[in-house]
N, C-alpha and C positions, 0 to 999 in steps of 0.2 A: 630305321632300316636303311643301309646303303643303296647306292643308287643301281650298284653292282646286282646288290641283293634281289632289288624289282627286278633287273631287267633279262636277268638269268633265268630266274623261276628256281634255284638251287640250294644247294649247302653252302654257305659262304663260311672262311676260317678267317678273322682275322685279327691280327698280332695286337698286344696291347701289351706295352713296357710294363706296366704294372703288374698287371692279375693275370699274367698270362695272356691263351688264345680267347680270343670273343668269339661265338659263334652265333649265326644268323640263319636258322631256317625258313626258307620260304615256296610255298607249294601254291603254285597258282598264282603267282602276285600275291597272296599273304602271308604274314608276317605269324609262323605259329611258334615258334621259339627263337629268344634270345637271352644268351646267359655266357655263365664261364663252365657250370660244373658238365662235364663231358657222359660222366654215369645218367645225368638225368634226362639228358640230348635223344643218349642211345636207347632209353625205356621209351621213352615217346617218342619214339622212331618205330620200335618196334614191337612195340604191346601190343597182345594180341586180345581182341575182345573171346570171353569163354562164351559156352552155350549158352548159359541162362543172362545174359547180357553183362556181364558183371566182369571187372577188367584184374587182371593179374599181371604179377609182380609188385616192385617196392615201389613206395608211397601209396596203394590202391586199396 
């Protein structure tokens, strides 16, 4: 996790010549995602838990 990343508490984007953008989420000083694929960032950004506890959309 960059040092950016701790001290923000935020979304961090950052550039990697190779594989593209890296991205770094972090919510309260932790570290809950890091990756490249941008589809899987925005599911676990935004899943919503249903009534019977049970979690929707892809991969769930």
């Amino acid at each position: 996790m960059s040092k950016l990343a701790r001290e923000s508490g935020s979304i961090i984007f950052e550039n990697d010549p190779i594989d593209g953008i890296h991205h770094e989420v972090v919510i309260d000083g932790n570290l809950v995602y890091e990756g490249y694929d941008i589809d899987e960032l925005i599911v676990r950004l935004f899943r919503v838990p249903e009534p019977n506890g049970d979690r929707q959309g892809p991969g769930f």
